[in-house]
VOPAGU-2260 file (C-alpha; in pm, 1 decimal, decimal comma):
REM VOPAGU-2260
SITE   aa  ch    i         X         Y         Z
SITE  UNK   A    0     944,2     669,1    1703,3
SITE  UNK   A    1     769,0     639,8    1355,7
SITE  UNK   A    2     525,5     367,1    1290,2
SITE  UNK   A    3     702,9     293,6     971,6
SITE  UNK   A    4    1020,6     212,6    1228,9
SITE  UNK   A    5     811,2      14,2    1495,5
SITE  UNK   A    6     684,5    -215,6    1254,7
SITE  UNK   A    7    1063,8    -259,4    1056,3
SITE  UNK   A    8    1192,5    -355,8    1451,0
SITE  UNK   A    9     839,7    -574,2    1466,1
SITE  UNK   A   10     954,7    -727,6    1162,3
SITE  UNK   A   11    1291,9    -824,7    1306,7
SITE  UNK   A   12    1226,4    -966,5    1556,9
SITE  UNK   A   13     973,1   -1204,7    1420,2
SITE  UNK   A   14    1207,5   -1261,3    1148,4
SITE  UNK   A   15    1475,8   -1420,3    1424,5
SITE  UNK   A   16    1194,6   -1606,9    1616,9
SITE  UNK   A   17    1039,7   -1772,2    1340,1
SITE  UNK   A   18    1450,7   -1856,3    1235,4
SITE  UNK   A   19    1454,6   -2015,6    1581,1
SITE  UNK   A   20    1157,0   -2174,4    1567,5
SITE  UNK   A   21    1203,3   -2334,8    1261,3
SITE  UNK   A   22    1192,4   -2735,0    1233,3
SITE  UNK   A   23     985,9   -2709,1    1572,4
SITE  UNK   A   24     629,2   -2750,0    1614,9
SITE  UNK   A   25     352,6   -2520,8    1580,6
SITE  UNK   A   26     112,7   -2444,1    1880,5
SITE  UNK   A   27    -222,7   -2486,5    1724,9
SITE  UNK   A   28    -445,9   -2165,7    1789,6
SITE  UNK   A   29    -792,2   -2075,9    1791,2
SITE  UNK   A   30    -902,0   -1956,5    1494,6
SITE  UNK   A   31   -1245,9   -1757,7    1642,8
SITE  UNK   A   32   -1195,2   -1404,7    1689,9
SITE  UNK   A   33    -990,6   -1268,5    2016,3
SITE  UNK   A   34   -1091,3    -992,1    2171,4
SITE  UNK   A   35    -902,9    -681,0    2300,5
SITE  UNK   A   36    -962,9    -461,5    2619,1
SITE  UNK   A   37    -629,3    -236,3    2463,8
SITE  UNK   A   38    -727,8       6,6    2276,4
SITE  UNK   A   39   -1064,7     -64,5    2177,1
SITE  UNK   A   40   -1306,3    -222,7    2463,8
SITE  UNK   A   41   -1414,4    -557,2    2378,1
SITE  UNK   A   42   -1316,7    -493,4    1969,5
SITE  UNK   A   43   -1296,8    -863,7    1814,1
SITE  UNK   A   44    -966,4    -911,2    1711,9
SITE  UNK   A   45    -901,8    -988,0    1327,2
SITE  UNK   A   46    -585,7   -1152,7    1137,7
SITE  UNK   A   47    -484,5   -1010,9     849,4
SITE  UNK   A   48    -239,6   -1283,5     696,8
SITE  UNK   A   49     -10,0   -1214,4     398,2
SITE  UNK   A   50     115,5   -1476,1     197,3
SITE  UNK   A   51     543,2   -1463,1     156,2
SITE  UNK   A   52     570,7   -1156,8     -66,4
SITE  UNK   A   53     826,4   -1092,4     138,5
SITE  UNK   A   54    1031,9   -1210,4     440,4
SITE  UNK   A   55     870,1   -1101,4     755,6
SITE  UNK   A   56    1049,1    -813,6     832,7
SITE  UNK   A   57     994,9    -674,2     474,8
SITE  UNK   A   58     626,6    -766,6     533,6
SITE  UNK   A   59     593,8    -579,5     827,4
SITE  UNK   A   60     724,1    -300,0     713,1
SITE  UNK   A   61     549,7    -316,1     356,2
SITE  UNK   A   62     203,7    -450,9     514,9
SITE  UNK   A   63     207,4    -266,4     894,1
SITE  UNK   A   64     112,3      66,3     791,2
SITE  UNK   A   65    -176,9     -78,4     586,1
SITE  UNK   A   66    -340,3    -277,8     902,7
SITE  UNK   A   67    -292,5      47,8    1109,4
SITE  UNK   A   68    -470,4     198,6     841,5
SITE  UNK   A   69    -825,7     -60,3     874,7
SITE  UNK   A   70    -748,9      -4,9    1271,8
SITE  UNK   A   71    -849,7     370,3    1186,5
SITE  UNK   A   72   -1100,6     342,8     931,0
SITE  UNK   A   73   -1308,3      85,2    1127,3
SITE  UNK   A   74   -1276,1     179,5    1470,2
SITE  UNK   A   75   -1523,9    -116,9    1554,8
SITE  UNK   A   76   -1263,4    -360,6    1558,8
SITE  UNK   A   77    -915,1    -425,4    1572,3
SITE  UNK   A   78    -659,8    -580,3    1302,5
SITE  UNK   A   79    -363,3    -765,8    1340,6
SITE  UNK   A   80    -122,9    -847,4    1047,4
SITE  UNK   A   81      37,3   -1214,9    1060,5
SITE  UNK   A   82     345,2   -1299,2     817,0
SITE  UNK   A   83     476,6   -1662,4     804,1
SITE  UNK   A   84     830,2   -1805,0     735,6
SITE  UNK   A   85     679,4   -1956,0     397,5
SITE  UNK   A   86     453,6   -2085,5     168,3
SITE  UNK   A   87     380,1   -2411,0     360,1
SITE  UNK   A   88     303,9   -2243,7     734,6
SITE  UNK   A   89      71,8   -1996,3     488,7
SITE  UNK   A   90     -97,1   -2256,6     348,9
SITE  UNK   A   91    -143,7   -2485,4     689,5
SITE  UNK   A   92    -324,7   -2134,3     833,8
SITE  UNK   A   93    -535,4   -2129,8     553,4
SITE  UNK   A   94    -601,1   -2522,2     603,7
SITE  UNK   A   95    -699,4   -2495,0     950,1
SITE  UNK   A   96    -850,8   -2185,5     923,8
SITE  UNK   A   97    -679,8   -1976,8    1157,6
SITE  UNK   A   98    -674,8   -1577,7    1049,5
SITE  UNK   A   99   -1008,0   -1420,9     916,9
SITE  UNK   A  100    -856,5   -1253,5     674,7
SITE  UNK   A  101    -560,4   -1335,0     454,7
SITE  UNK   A  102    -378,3   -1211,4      87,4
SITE  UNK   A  103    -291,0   -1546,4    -100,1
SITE  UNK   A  104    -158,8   -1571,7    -443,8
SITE  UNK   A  105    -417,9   -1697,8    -661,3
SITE  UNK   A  106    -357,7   -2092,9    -708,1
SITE  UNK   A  107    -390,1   -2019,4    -284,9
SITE  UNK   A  108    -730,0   -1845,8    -338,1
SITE  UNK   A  109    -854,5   -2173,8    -499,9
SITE  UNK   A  110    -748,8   -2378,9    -175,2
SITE  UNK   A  111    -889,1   -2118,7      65,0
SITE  UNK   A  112   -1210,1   -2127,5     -78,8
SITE  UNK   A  113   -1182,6   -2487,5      19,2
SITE  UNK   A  114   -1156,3   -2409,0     364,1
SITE  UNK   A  115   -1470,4   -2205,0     373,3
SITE  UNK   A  116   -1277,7   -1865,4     279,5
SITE  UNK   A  117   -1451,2   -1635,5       2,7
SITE  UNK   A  118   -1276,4   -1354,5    -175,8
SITE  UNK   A  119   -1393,8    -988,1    -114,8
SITE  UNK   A  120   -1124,9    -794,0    -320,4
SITE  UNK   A  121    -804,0    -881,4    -493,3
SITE  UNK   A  122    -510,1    -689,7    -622,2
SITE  UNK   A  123    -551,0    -427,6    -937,1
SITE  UNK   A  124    -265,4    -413,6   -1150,4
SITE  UNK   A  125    -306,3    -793,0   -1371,2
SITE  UNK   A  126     -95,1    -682,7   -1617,7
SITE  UNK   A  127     200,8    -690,6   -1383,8
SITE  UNK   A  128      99,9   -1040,8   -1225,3
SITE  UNK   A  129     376,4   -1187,2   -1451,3
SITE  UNK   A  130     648,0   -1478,1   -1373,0
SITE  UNK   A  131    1017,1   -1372,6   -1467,1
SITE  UNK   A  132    1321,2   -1595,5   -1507,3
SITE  UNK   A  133    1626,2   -1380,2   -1373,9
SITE  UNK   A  134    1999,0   -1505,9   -1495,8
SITE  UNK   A  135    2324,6   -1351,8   -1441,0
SITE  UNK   A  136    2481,7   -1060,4   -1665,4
SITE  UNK   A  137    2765,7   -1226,8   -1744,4
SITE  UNK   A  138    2660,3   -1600,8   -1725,5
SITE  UNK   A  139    2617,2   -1644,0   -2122,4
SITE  UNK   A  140    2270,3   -1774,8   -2108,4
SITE  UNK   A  141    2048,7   -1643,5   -2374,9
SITE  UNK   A  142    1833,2   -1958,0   -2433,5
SITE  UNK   A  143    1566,6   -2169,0   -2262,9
SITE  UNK   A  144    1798,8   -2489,7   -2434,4
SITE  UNK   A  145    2078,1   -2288,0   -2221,5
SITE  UNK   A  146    1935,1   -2436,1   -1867,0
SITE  UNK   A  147    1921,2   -2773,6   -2037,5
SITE  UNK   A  148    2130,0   -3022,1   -1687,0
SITE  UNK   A  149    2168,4   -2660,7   -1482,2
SITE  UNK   A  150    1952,4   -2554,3   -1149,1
SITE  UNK   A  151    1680,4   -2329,0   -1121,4
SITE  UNK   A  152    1550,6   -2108,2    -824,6
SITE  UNK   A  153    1175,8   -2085,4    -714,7
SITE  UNK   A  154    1023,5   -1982,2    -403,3
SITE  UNK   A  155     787,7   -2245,0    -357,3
SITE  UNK   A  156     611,8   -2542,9    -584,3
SITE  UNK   A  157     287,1   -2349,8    -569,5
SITE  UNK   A  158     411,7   -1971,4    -618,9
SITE  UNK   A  159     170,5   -1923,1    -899,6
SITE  UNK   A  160     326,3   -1590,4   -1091,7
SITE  UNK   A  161     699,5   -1725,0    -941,5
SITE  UNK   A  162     711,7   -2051,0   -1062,5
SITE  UNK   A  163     409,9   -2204,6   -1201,1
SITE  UNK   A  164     397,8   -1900,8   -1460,6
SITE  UNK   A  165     782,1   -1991,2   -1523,7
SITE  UNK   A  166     776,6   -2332,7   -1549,9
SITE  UNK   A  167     471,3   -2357,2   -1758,3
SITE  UNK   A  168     676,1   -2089,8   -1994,2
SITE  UNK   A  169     992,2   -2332,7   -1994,5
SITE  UNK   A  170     731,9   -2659,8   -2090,0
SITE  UNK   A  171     637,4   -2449,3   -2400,3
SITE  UNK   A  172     971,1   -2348,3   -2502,2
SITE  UNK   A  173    1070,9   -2729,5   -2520,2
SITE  UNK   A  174    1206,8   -2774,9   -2197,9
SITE  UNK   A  175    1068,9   -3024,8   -1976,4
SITE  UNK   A  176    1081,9   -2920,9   -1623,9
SITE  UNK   A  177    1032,8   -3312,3   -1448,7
SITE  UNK   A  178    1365,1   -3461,1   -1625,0
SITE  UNK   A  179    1556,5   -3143,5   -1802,8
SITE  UNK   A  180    1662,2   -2903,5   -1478,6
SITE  UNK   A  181    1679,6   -2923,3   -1099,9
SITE  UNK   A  182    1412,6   -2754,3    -968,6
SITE  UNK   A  183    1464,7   -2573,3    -568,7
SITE  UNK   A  184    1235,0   -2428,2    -395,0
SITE  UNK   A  185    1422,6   -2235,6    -174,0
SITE  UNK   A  186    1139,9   -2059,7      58,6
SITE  UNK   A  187    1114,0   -1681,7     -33,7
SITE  UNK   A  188    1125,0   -1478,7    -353,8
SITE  UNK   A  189    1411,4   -1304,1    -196,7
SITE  UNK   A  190    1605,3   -1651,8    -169,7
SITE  UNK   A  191    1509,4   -1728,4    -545,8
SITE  UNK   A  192    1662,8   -1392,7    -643,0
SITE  UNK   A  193    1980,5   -1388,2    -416,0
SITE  UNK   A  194    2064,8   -1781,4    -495,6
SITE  UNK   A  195    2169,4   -1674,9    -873,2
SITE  UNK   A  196    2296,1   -1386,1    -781,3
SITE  UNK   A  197    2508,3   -1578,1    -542,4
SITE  UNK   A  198    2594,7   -1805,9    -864,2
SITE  UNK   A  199    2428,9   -2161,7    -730,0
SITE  UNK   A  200    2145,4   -2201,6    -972,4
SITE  UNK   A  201    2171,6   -2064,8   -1348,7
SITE  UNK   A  202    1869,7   -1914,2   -1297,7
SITE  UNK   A  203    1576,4   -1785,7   -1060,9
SITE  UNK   A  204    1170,5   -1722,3   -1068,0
SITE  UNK   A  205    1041,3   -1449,4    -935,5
SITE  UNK   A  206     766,8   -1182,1   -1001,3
SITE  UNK   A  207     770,5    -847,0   -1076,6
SITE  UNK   A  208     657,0    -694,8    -751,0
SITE  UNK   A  209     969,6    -871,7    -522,1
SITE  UNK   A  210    1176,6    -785,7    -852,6
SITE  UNK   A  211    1106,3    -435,7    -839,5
SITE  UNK   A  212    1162,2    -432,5    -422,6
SITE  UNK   A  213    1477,0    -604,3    -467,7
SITE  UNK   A  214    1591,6    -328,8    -742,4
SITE  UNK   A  215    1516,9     -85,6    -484,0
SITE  UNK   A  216    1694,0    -224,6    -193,4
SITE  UNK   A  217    1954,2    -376,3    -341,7
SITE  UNK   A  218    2052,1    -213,9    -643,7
SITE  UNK   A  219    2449,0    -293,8    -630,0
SITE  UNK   A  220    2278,4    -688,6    -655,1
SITE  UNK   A  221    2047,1    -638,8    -870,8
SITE  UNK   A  222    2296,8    -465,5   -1169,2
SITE  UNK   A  223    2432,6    -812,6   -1151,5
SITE  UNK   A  224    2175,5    -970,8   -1308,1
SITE  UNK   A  225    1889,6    -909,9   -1630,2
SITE  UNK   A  226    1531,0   -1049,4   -1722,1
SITE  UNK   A  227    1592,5   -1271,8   -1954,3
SITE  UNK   A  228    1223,6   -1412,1   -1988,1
SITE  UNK   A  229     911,1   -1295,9   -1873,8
SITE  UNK   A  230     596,0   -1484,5   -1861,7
SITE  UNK   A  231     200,4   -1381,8   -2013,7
SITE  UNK   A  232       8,0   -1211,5   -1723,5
SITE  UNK   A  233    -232,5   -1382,3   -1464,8
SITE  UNK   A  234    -485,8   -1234,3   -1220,9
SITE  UNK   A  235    -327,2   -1077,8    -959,8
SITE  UNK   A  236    -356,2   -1208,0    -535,1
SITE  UNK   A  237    -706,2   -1189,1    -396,9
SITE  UNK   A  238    -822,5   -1084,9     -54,1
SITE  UNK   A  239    -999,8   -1379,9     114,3
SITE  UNK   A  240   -1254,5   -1364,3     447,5
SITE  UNK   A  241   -1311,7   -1611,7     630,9
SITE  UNK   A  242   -1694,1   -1794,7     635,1
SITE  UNK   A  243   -1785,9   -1678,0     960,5
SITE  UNK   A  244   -1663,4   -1289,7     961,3
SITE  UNK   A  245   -1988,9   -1108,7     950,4
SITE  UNK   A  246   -2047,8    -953,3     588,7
SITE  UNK   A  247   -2096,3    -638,1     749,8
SITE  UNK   A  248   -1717,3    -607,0     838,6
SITE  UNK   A  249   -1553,9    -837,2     575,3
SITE  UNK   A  250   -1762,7    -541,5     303,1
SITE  UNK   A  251   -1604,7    -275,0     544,8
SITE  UNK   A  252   -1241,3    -393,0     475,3
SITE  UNK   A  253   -1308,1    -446,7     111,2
SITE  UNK   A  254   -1448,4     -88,2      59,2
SITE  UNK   A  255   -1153,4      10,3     253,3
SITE  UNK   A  256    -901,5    -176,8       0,7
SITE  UNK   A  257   -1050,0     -30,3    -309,4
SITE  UNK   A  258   -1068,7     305,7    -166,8
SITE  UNK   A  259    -704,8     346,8    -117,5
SITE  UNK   A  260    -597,6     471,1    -451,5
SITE  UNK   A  261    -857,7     778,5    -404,1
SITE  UNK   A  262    -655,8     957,3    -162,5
SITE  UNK   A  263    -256,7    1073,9    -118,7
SITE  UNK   A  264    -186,8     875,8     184,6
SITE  UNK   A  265    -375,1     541,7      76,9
SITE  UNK   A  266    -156,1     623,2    -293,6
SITE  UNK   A  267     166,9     628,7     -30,2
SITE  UNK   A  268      35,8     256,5      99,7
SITE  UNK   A  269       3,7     186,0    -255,2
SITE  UNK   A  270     281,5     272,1    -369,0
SITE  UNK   A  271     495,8      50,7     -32,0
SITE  UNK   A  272     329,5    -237,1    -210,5
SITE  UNK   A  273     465,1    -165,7    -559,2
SITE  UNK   A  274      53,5    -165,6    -631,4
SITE  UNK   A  275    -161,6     136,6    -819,2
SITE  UNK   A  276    -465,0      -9,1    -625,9
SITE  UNK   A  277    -721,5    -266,4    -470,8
SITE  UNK   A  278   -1032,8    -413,7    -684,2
SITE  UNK   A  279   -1360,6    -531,0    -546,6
SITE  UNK   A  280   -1371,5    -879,0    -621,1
SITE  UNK   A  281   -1551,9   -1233,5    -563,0
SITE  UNK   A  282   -1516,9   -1606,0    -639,7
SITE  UNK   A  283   -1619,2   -1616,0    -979,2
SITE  UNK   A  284   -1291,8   -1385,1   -1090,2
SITE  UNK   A  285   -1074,6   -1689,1    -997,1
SITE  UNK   A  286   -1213,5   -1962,1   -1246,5
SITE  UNK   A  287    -939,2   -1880,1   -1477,9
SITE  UNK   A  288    -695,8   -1928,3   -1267,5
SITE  UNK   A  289    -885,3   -2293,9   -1231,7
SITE  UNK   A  290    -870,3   -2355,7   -1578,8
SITE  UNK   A  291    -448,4   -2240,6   -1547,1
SITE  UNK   A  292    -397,9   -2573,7   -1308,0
SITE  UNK   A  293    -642,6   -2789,5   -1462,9
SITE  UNK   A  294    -391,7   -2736,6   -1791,3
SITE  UNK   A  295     -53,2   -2692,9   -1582,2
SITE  UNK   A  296     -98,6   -3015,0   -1403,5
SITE  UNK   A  297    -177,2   -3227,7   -1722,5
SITE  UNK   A  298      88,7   -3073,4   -1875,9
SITE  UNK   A  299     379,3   -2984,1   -1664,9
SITE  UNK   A  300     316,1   -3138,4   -1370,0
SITE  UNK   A  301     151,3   -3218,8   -1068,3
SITE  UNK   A  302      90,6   -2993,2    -779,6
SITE  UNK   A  303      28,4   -3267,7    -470,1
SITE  UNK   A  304     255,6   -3538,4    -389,1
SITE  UNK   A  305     -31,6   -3768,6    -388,3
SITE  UNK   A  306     -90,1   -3717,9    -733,3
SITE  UNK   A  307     270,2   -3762,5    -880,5
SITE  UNK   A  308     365,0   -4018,9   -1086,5
């Protein structure tokens, strides 16, 4: 059986356990390394957690290959990928600090680095980190003033290219995004897209990576429906490590990211991920995404409940 296969049954599976666990509560964990006598003798065991690109069998089946990939560049230890059911169980991971490695979006980069997380690489490809507002072919909207009373789709109130980039696009077209529309956030980018297709909200925010996946797997779907806005590019998702990974190994994985693009099967891992490559990275590339909330949240609107009016 392929690897490719073993990680889309993986995927499955987790998908219907985490549907059955949902609304129950979590098992804390401890976040130190695990070791492994499988495999590799006494190899610390690393989480790789990805933020919701993707349901979790799409994840596993985007992200699997690329975690078996680390498992054979650095023999030394081993890697296991973690995907979550959304944006809230990523986050809490993050909070509590329970993988060593993750791949958040970048308003998520600014939280993990709360938590004692540091970023060692990030996504290439900025020009694509872009928000999009998707509307049905046929349902006559053509302008922002259009959504004026209707519902819109978002994955989650802190997607940062999915629906901060949108609704920060909407404020400056006039539209004011507290009072004007119904905002849902309806878990996944893949929820966002289906829910106009499926004709409950007038439109839906995603980005162009889980546009272009959806295009591929579900072309009949996706003829239904156009990009009728598109937002100015961001920086793309970072790779985080965790505080206490030694350097020596979070450097490894880094240098293991950026190297993909340089050879035919990392381009074919690529390429899964609807990415041309990795970047080295650190902290300091994420202050503009700072200055984006700082403005976003005196603007548009808060992104705690704490802080809302």
């Amino acid at each position: 059986m392929s690897t490719r296969r073993v990680w889309r049954i993986v995927g499955m599976v987790l998908l219907c356990l985490s549907v059955l666990a949902c609304g129950e509560r979590r098992v804390e964990v401890d976040a130190t390394p695990q070791y492994s006598r499988q495999g590799k003798v006494d190899a610390p065991v690393y989480v790789l957690a990805i933020h919701p690109l993707h349901n979790p069998a799409r994840l596993f089946e985007v992200y699997g290959p690329l975690v078996d990939h680390l498992n054979r560049q650095i023999p030394a230890h081993t890697f296991a990928l973690e995907a979550s059911r959304n944006y809230e169980e990523f986050e809490r991971k993050l909070s509590l600090r329970q993988v060593a490695f993750a791949l958040p979006n970048p308003y998520q980069t600014l939280k993990a680095m709360e938590h004692g997380y540091h970023v060692i690489a990030k996504m290439g490809d900025d020009a694509q980190f872009r928000g999009l507002l998707l509307v049905r072919r046929d349902a006559g909207i053509t302008q922002v003033s259009d959504l004026r009373g209707r519902k819109v789709a978002y994955p989650a109130a802190t997607a940062l290219a999915a629906t901060l980039l949108p609704q920060a696009f909407l404020h400056s077209q006039g539209l004011d995004v507290n009072r004007d529309i119904e905002n849902l956030y309806v878990g996944s980018q893949e929820s966002s897209i289906l829910n106009v297709y499926l004709g409950r909200v007038a439109a839906a925010a995603t980005w162009t990576q889980p546009w272009q996946a959806f295009q591929k797997t579900h072309p009949a779907q996706a003829n239904e429906l156009v990009v009728q806005w598109e937002t100015a590019p961001l920086i793309n998702n970072s790779v985080v490590a965790r505080d206490d990974v030694p350097a020596a190994t979070a450097d490894q994985v880094a240098q293991e990211l950026a190297n993909l693009h340089t050879t035919p099967a990392g381009r074919a891992l690529l390429a899964a991920m609807e990415l041309t490559r990795f970047e080295r990275a650190d902290d300091a590339r994420y202050e503009v995404v700072r200055d984006f909330i700082d403005t976003f949240q005196r603007t548009v609107r808060p992104l705690s409940p704490e802080s809302a009016p």
